[in-house]
N, C-alpha and C positions, 0 to 999 in steps of 0.2 A: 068473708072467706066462703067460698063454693065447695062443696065435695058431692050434692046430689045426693039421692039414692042411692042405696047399695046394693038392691032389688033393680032396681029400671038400670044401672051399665051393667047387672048380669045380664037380664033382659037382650040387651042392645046388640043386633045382631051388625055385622062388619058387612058393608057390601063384597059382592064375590072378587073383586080386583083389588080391595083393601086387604083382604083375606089371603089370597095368592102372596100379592106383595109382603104380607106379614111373615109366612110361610119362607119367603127368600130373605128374609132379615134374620130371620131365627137360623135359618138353616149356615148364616155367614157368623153368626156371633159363635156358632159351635166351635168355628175354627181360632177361635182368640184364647190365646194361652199368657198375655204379657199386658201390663196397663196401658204401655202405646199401642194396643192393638185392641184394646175395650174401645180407647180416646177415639182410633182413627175410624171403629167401626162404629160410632156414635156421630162423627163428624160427618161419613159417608153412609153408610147400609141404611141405617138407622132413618135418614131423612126422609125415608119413602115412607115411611107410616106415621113419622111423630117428627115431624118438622119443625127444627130450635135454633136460635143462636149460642145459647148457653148452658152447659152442662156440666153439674158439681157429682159425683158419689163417691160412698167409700163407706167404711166400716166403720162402727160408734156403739157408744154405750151413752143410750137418752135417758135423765135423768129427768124429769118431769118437763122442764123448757129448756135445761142444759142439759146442749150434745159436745160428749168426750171427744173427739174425732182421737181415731186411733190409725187410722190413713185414710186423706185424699187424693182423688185426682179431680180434674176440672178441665173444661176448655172453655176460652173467652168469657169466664166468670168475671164479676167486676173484683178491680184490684184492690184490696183493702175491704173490701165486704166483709171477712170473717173478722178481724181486727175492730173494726165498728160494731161488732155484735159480741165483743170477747167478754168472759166471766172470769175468765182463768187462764193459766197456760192450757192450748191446746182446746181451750172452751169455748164455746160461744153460744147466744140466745136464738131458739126457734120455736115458736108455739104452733107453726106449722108442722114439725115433724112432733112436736110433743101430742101434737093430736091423733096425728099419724099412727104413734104409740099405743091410743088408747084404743081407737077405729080401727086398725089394720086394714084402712085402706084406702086408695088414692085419695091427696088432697088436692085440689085446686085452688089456687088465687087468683084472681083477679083484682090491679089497682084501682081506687072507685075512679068514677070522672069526677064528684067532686068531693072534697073531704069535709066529714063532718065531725065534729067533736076531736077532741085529742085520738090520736093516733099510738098504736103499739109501736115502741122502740124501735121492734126489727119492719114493721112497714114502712117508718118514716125513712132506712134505710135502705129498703126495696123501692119505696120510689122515688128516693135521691138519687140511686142510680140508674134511674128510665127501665129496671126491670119489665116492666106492665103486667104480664102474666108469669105463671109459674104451675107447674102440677110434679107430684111428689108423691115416690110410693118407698115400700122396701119389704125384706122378710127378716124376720126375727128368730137365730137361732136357736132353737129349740135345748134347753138345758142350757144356755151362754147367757150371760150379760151383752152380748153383741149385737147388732143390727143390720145389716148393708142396706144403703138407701140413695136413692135415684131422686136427680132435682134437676128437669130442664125447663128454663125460664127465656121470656119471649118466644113462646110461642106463635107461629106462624098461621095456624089452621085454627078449625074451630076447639073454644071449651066445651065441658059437659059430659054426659053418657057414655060418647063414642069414645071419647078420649081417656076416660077412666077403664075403660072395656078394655084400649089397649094397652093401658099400663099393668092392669091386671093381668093380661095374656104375656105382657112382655119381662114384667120385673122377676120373677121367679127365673127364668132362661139367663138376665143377667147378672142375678145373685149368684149360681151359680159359676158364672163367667168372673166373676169378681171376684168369688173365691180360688178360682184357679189361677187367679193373675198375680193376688197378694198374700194369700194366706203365707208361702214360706218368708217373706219380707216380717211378716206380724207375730212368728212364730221366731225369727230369725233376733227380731227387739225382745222378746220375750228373755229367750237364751242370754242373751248379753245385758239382762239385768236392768234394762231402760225401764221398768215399769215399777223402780222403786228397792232394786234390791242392792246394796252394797258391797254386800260380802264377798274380795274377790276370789279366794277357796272356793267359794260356793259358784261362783259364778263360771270359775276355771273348769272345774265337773262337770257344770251343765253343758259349756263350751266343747264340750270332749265329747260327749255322749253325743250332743247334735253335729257336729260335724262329720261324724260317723253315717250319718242316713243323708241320703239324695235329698232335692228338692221333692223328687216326686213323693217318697218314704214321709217327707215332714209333712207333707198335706196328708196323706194316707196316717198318720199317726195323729193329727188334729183332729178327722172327723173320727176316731177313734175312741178316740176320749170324748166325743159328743157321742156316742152308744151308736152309730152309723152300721148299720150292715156292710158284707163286702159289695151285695147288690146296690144299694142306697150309695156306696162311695163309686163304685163305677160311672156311677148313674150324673152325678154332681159334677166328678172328672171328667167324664167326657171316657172312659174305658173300660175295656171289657172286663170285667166279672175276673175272666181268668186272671190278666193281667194286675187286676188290684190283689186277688189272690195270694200272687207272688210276692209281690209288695209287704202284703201285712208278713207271711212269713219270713222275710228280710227284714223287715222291721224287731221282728222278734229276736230273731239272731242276735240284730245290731246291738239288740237291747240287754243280750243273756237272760228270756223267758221265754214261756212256752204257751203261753193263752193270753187274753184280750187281755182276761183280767189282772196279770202280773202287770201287764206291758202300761196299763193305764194307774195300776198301784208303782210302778214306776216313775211315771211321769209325774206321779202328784208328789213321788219324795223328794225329787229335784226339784219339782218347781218348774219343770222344763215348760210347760205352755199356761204358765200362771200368767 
């Protein structure tokens, strides 16, 4: 497994057309608010700087080599890949991202040309399905159990420095992106009690409360409970300061409190984004 320095791709300076071009991917991913428009801007925008056939991410909680998947999306990933690597429901084995975990930051694989000794599990899988390459980044929520993490595999251009430089530059802009596309879908399973909770009393309450606030209110109320600023959530959503503003005080409303901190001693007596 490859990952380089993490000195030499800060180092790695982007030539001035790589650079421009990067500037016009970032600036189109601003505009994605939904997972078919992360998919289709990874499909298109995306190939001018980081050229792939294959592309997995989504939100997780990695537990040393097992990753929770708590929502995917994917294009042209191989079919049965997570199924050959399962632990659990919903589980499956990566010591590439369990690395990832520890490093925070870009990993590279590349399959050897020839194979020596036994092989890990999930490699033998990676190149049963002609993967050949792969590189992998993500950010790690701050105060969450959660992760958002970026995998595109077959790669077309070169490995190494450049290509960690730009994952570095790119995966913050689509964590961000990723959070506005899923957070109310992850928020929305929460409420309705997928994540372990039975009680339908309990479940009917939280159901009431959340249906009460917008899509846009329940992301404004997730990075909330993550101690977020109103600048800091502007910033994530993609909207102005004023506008989140309004939000958190609707959120309060919706909620019957008057400060952060009711509103988030709220949320933990429901349950509402356990």
């Amino acid at each position: 497994m490859e990952n380089g320095n993490a000195d030499e791709s800060v180092r790695t300076r982007l030539s001035p057309e790589l650079a421009h071009a990067l500037v016009d991917v970032l600036e189109a991913l601003q505009e994605v608010n939904s997972a078919g428009q992360l998919v289709d801007w990874a499909i298109n925008d995306l190939q001018r700087v980081l050229p792939h056939e294959m592309m997995a991410c989504g939100v997780a909680v990695i537990d040393g080599e097992a990753v929770d998947v708590q929502k995917l999306l994917q294009h042209h990933w191989p079919e049965n890949y997570f199924q050959q690597l399962s632990v659990g429901e919903q589980k499956f084995v990566s010591p590439v991202m369990a690395r990832w975990a520890q490093e925070q930051r870009p990993q590279i694989y590349v399959s050897p040309q020839r194979r020596e000794g036994s092989l890990h599990r999930w490699e033998e899988v990676f190149n049963d399905f002609g993967m050949r390459n792969m590189v992998g980044h993500g950010v790690r929520d701050l105060g969450s159990e959660f992760s958002s993490y970026f995998a595109f595999a077959r790669l077309t251009g070169p490995t190494g420095p450049q290509l960690q430089r730009i994952m570095q530059l790119l995966t913050p802009h689509m964590h961000q992106a990723l959070q506005r596309s899923v957070a109310p879908e992850l928020l929305k399973l929460a409420a309705c009690g997928m994540r372990g909770r039975d009680d339908s009393a309990s479940v009917k309450e939280v159901q009431a409360v959340f249906d009460r606030l917008t899509e846009r209110e329940r992301i404004v109320l997730h990075w909330l409970r993550e101690g977020k600023t109103n600048r800091e959530i502007a910033m994530i959503c993609g909207r102005s300061e004023h506008t989140v503003k309004n939000q958190v005080e609707s959120v309060f409303q919706k909620l019957a409190v008057s400060n952060r901190t009711q509103a988030c001693a709220r949320v933990v007596g429901l349950r509402l984004l356990d």
